[in-house]
C-alpha beads as a LAMMPS data file, in Angstrom:
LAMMPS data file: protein, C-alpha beads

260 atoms
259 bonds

1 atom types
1 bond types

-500.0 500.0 xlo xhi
-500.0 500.0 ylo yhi
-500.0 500.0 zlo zhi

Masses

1 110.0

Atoms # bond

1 1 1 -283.398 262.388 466.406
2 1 1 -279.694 263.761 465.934
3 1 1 -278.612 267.230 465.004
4 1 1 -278.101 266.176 461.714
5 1 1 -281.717 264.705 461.035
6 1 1 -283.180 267.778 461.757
7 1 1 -281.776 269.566 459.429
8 1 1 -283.926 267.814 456.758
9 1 1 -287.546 269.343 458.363
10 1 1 -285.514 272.213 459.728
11 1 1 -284.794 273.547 456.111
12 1 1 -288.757 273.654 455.456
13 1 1 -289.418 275.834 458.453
14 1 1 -289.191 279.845 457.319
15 1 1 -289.714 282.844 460.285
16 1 1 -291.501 285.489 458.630
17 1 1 -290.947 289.428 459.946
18 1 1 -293.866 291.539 458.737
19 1 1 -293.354 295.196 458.566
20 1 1 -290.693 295.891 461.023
21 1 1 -289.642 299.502 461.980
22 1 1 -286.539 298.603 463.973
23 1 1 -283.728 297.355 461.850
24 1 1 -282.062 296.359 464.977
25 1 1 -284.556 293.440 465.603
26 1 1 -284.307 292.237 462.360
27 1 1 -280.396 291.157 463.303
28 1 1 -281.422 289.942 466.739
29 1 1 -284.238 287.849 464.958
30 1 1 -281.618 286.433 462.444
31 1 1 -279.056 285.334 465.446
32 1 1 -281.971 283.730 467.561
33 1 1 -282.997 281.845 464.532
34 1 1 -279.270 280.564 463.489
35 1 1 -279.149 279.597 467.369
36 1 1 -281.680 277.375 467.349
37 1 1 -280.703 275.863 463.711
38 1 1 -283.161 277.694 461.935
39 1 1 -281.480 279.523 458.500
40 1 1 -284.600 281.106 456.576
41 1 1 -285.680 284.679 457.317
42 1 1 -288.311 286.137 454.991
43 1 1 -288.724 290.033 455.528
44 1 1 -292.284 291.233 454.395
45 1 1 -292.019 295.330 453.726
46 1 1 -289.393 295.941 456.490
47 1 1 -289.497 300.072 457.055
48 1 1 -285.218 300.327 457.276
49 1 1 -283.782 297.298 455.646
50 1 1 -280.757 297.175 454.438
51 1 1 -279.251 298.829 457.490
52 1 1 -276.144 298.973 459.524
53 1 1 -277.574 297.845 462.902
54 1 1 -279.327 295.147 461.348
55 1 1 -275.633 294.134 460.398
56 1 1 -274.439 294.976 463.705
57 1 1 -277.167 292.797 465.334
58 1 1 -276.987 289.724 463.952
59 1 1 -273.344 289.279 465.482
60 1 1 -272.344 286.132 464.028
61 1 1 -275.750 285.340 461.884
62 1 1 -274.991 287.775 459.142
63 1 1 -275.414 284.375 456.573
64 1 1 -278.972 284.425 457.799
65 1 1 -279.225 288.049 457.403
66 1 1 -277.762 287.944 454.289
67 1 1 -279.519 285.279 452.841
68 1 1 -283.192 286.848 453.925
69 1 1 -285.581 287.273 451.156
70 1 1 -287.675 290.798 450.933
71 1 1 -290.990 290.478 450.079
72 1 1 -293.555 293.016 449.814
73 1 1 -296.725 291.355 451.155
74 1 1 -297.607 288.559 453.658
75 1 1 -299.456 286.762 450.723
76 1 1 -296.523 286.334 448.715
77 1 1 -293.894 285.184 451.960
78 1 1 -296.289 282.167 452.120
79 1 1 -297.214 281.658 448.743
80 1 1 -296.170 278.275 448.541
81 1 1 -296.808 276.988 452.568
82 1 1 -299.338 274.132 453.242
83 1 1 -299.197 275.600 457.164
84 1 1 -298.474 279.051 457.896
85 1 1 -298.807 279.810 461.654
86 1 1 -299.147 283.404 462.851
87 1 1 -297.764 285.101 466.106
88 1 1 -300.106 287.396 468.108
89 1 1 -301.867 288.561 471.254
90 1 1 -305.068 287.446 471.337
91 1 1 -307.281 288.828 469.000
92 1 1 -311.406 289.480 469.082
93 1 1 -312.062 290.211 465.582
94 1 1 -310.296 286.936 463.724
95 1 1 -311.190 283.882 465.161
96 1 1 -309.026 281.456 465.085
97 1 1 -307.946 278.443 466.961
98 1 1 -304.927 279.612 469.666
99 1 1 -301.853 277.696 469.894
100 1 1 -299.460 277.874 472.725
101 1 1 -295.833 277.903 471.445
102 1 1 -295.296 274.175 472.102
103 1 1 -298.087 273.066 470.756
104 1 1 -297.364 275.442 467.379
105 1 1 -293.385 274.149 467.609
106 1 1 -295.075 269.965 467.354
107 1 1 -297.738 270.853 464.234
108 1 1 -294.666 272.978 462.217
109 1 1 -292.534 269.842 462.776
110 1 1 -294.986 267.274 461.540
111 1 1 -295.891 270.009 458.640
112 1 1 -291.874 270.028 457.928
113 1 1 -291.077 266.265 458.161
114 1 1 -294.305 265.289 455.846
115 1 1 -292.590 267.861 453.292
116 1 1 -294.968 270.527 453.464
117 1 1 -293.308 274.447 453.640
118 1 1 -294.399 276.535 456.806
119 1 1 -294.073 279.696 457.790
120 1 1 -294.164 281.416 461.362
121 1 1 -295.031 284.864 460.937
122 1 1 -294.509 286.959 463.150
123 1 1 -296.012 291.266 462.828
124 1 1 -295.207 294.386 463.912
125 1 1 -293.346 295.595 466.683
126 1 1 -296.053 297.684 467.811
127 1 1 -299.361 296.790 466.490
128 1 1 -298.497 293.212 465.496
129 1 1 -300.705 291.853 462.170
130 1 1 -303.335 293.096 461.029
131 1 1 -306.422 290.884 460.976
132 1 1 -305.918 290.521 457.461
133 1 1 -302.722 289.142 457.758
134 1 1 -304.355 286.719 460.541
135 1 1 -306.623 285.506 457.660
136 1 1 -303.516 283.680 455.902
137 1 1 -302.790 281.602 459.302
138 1 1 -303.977 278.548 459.887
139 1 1 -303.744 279.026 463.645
140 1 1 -302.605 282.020 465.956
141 1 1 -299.858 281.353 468.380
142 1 1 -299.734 283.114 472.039
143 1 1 -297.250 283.183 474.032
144 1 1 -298.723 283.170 477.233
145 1 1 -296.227 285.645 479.058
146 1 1 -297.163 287.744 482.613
147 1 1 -300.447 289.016 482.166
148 1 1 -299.030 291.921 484.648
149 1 1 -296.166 292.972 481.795
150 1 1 -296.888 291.173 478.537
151 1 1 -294.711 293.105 476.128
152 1 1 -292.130 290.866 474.418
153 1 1 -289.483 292.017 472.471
154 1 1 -289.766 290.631 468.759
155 1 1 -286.843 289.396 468.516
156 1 1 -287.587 287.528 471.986
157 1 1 -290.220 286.314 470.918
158 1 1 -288.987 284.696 467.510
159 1 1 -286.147 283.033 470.141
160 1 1 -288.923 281.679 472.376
161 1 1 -290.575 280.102 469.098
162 1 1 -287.385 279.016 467.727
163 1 1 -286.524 277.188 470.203
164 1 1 -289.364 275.243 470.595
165 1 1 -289.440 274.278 467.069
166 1 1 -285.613 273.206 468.095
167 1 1 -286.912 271.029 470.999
168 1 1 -289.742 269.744 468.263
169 1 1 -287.203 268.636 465.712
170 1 1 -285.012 266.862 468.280
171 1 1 -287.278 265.115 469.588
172 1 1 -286.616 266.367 473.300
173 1 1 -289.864 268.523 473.805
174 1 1 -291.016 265.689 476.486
175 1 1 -294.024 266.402 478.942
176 1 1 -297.592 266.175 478.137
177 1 1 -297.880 265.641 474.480
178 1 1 -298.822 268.603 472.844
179 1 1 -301.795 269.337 470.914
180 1 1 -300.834 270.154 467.611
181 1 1 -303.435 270.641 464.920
182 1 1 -304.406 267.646 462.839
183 1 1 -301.926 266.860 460.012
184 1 1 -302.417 269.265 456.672
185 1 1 -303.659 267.299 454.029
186 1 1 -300.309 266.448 452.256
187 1 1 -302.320 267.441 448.675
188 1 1 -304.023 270.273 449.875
189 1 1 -303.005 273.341 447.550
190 1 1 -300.457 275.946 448.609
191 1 1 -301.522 279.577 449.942
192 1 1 -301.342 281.288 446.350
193 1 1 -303.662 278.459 445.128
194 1 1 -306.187 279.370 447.954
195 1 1 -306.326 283.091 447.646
196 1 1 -307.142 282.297 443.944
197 1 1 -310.254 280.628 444.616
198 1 1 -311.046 283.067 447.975
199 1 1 -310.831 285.923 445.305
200 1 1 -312.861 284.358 442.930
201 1 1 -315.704 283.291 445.729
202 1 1 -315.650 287.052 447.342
203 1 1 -316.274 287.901 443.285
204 1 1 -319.287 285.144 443.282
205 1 1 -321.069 286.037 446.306
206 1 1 -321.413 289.992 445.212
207 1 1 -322.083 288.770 441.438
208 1 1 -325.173 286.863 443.218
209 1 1 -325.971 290.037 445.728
210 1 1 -325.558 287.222 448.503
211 1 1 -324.460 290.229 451.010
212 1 1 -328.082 291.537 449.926
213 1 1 -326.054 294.838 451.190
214 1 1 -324.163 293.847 454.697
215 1 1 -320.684 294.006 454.839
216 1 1 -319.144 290.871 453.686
217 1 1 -316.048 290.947 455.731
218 1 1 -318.314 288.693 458.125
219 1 1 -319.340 286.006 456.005
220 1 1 -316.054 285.693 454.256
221 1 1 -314.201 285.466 457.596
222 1 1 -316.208 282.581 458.429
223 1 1 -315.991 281.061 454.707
224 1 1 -311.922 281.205 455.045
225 1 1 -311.882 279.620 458.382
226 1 1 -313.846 276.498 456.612
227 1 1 -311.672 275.828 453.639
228 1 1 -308.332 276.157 455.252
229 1 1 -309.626 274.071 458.078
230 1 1 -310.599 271.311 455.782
231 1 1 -307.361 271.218 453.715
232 1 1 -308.574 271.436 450.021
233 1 1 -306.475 269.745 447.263
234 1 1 -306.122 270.450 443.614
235 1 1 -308.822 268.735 442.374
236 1 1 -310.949 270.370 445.330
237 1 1 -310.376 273.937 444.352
238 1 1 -310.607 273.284 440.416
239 1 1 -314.141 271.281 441.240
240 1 1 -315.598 274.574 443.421
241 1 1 -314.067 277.086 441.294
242 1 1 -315.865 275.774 438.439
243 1 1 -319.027 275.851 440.493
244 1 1 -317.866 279.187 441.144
245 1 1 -317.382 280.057 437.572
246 1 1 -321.236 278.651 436.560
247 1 1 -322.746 280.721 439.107
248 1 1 -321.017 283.625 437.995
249 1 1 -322.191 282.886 434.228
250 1 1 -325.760 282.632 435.352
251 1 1 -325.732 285.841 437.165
252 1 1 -324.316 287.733 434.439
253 1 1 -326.807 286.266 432.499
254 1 1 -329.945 287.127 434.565
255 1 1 -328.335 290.941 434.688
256 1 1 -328.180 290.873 430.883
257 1 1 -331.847 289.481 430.913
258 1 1 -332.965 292.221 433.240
259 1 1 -331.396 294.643 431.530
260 1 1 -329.086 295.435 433.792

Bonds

1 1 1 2
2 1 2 3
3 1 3 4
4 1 4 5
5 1 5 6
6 1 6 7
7 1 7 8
8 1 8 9
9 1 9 10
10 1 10 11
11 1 11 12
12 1 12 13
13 1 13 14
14 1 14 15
15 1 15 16
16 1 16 17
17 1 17 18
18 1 18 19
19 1 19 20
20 1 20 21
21 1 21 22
22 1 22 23
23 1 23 24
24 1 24 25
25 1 25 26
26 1 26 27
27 1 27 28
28 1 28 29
29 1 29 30
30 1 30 31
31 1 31 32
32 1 32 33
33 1 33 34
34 1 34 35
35 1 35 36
36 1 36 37
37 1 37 38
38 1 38 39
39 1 39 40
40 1 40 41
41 1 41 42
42 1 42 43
43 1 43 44
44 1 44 45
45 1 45 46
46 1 46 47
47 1 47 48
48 1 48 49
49 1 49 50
50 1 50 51
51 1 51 52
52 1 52 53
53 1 53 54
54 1 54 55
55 1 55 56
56 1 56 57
57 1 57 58
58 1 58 59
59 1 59 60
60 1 60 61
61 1 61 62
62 1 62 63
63 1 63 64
64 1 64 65
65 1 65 66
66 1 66 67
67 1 67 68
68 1 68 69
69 1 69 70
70 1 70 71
71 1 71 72
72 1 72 73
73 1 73 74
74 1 74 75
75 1 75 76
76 1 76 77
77 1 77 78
78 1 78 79
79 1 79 80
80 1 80 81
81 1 81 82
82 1 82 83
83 1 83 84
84 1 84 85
85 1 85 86
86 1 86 87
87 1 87 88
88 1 88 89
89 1 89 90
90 1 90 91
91 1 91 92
92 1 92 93
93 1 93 94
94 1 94 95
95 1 95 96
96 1 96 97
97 1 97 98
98 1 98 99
99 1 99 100
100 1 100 101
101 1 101 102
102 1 102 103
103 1 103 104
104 1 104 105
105 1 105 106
106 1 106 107
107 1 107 108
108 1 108 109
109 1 109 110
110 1 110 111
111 1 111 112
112 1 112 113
113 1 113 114
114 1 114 115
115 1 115 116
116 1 116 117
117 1 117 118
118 1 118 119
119 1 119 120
120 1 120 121
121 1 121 122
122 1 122 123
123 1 123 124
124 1 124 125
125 1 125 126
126 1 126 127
127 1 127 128
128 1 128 129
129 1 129 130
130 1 130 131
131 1 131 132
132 1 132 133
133 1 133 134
134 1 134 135
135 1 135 136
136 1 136 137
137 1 137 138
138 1 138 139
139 1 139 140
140 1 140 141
141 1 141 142
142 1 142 143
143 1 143 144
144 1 144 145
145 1 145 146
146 1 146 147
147 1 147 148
148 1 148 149
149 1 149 150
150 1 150 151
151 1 151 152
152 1 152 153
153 1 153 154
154 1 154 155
155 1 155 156
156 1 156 157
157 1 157 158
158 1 158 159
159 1 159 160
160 1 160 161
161 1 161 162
162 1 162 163
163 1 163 164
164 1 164 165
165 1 165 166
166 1 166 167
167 1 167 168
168 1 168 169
169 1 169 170
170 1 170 171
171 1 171 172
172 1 172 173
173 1 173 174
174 1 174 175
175 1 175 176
176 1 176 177
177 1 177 178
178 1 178 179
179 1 179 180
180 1 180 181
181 1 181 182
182 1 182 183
183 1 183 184
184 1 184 185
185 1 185 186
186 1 186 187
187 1 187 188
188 1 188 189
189 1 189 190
190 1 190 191
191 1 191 192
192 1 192 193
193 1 193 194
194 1 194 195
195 1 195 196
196 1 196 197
197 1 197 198
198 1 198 199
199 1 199 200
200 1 200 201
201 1 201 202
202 1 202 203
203 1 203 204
204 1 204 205
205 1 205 206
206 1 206 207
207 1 207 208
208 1 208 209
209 1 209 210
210 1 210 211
211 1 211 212
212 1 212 213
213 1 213 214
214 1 214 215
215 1 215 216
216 1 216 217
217 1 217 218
218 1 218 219
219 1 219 220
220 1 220 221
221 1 221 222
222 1 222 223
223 1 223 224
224 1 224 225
225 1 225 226
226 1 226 227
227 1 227 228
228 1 228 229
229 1 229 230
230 1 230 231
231 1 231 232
232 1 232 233
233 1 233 234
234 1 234 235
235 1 235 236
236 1 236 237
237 1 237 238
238 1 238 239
239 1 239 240
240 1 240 241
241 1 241 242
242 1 242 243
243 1 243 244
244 1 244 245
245 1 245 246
246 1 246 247
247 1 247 248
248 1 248 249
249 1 249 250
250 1 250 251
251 1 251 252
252 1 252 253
253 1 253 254
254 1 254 255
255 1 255 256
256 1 256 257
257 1 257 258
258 1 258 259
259 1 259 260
């Protein structure tokens, strides 16, 4: 594939900075992304943006910087993705599948060229994202760097990304083939879609005292994990939110039969 097919799936592909303190690395990020023929920066809550350094920074990228939409949650950068692919050390508490850069670089291609939007997000410069944020991704992506000194500038690591997404989209990333997840179902609803219906099931289960009183941070965890895996369409999320919808009916009912 030639520099100028790439473009096409390139244009679909967004880096996503969530809550960065430095204003600096917001620049850097922007001139490692125009590098690699990347162009779309989305900025979620950034704690000094505008700013001078971020100017001084992106040394040649300031169309990138420029261009950069400001958001103020992760929810709403990704709003529309079918794939949204998050950037962290390895995490305990949010269990998801772990993608080495290459293998995240091949599934954000295939995402791109079958015309779905993706994001690569990418957190804090100090405490990365928070495992709520991890909940939006489809898949966490380490970059497995010396166990002995792991720390990795952000703005490094959006280059390291970057340019594997650039190998991806040329074609060129040779070796072993990698394993990128299975193909997102090209119908399956975008993110704003999703949290709809994940609202309205967190609603359902307390409406029905399913927690019967544990913390439901658990349960819904695991309940996210299953619908983004499978992929759900339109017709999909209207078909369980109506479920949804009669079980919340009959609870309300049974409260205003009991009194309550």
């Amino acid at each position: 594939m030639d520099t100028a097919t790439a473009a096409g799936p390139a244009t679909r592909i967004r880096i996503v900075l969530v809550g960065t303190q430095h204003p600096g690395n917001i620049g850097s990020a922007a001139r490692a992304i125009k590098t690699m023929g990347l162009h779309r920066l989305v900025l979620v809550a950034p704690q000094k943006y505008p700013h001078n350094e971020a100017d001084m920074m992106a040394a040649g990228a300031e169309d990138v910087l420029n261009a950069a939409v400001e958001v103020a949650t992760l929810a709403e950068a990704v709003a529309d993705c079918r794939l949204v692919l998050g950037c962290t050390a390895r995490s305990r508490r949010v269990q998801l599948r772990e993608l080495r850069p290459r293998d995240a670089a091949a599934s954000a291609h295939s995402e791109a060229v079958a015309g779905g939007e993706v994001a690569l997000v990418f957190g804090r410069e100090r405490t990365g994202l928070e495992n709520e944020e991890l909940q939006l991704c489809h898949a966490a992506v380490h970059i497995p760097a010396n166990p002995d000194y792991s720390s990795l500038n952000l703005a490094a690591a959006v280059q390291v990304l970057s340019y594997e997404v650039r190998l991806a989209l040329l074609g060129e990333a040779g070796g072993d083939a990698p394993a990128a997840l299975a193909p997102v179902n090209p119908d399956a609803v975008p993110h704003a879609e999703l949290e709809g219906f994940f609202g309205q099931l967190a609603d359902t289960l307390e409406d029905i005292d399913f927690h019967k009183g544990r913390a439901p941070d658990s349960a819904m965890r695991k309940l996210r994990r299953l619908f983004v895996r499978t992929g759900l369409d339109q017709k999909e999320v209207r078909l369980l939110r109506g479920i949804l919808a009669d079980a919340q009916r009959m609870a309300r009912l049974a409260t205003d039969r009991n009194g309550g």
